[in-house]
C-alpha positions in Angstrom: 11.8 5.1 -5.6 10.1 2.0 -4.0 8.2 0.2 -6.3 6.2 -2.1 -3.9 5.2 1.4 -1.9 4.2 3.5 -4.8 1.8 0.3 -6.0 0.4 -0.3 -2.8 -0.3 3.3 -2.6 -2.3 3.6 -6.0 -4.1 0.5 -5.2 -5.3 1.6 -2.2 -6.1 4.9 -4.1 -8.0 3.1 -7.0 -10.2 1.1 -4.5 -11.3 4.2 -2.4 -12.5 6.2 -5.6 -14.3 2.7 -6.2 -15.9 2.5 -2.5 -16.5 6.6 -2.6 -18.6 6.3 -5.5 -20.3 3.2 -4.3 -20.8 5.3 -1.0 -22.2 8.0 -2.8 -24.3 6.5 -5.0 -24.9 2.4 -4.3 -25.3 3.2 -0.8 -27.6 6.4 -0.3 -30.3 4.7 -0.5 -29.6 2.1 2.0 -27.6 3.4 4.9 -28.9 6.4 7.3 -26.7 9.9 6.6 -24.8 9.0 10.1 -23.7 5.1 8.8 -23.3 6.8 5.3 -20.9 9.4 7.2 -19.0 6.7 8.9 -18.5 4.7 5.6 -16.9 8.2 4.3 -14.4 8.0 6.9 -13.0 4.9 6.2 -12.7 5.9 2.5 -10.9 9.2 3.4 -7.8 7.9 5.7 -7.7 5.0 2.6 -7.2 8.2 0.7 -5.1 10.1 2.8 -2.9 7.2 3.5 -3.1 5.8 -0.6 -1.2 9.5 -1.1 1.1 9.5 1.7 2.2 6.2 0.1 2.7 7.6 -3.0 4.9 10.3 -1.6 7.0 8.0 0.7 7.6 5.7 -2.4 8.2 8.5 -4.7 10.9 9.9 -2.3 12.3 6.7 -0.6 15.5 7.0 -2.3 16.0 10.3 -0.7 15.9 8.9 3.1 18.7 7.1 4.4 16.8 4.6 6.7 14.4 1.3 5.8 11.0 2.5 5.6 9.9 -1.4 5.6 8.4 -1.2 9.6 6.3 2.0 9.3 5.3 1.1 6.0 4.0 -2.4 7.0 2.4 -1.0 10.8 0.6 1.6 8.7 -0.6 -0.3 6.0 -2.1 -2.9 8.6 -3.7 0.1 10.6 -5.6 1.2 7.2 -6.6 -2.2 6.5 -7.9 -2.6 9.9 -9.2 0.7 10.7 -10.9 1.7 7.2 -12.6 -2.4 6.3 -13.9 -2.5 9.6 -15.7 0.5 9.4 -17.0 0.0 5.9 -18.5 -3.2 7.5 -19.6 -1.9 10.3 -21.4 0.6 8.4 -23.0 -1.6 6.4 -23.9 -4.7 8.5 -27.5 -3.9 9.4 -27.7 -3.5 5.0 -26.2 -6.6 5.1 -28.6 -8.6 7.8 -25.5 -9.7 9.5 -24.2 -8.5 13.4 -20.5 -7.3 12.8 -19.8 -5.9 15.9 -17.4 -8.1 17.1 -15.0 -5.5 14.2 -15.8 -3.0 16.8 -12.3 -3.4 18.6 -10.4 -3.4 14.8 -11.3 0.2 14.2 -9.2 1.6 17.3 -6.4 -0.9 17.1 -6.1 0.3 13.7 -5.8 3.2 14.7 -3.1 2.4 17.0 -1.1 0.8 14.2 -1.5 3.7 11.9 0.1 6.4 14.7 2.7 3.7 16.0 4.0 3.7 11.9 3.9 7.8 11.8 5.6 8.0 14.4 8.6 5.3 14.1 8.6 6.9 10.7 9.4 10.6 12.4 11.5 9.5 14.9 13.4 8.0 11.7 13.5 11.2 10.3 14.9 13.0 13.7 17.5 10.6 14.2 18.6 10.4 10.3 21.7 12.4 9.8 20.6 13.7 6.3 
């Protein structure tokens, strides 16, 4: 097991249930469906990825290979991808022009598939 993964993964569990309910219920009122929509979206990969941290943590001892790189490209993609769009969603609720975060989402993005995919070609090349 890998401690540090497994608590970075329930963390970033714990604070999408938080932002999923505030989305839900803080922010109905005060975003349209589609900015309410694109809130959701940054709380689901949180969530997606919060569990596939879990998992990788969980099973770390069972891989043969540092999971440090794709841990730390995909962690930096969810920060990135999933805060800039809960404050782009939010920005005209806020008074404030956040576009210039615009450009985070899709590098983000980037970051999040460059760390899958080191991770799998990890996998392929591991002799277990």
């Amino acid at each position: 097991m890998n401690k540090s993964v497994v608590i970075i993964g329930v963390v970033m569990l714990v604070i999408a249930i938080i932002l999923g309910a505030f989305g839900a219920h803080g922010l109905k009122e005060h975003l349209t469906p589609e900015k309410l929509n694109t809130f959701e979206v940054g709380v689901r990969y949180q969530i997606y990825h919060g569990l596939a941290f879990l998992i990788l943590g969980l099973s770390a001892d069972k891989v043969q290979f540092s999971l440090k790189l794709p841990i730390r490209l995909i962690f930096a993609g969810v920060l990135m991808f999933s805060v800039s769009i809960y404050f782009l969603a939010i920005q005209e609720m806020l008074g404030v022009s956040l576009k210039f975060l615009g450009p985070v989402t899709p590098l983000g993005g980037v970051l999040m598939i460059t760390g899958w995919i080191l991770f799998l070609v990890k996998i392929i090349r591991s002799k277990a």
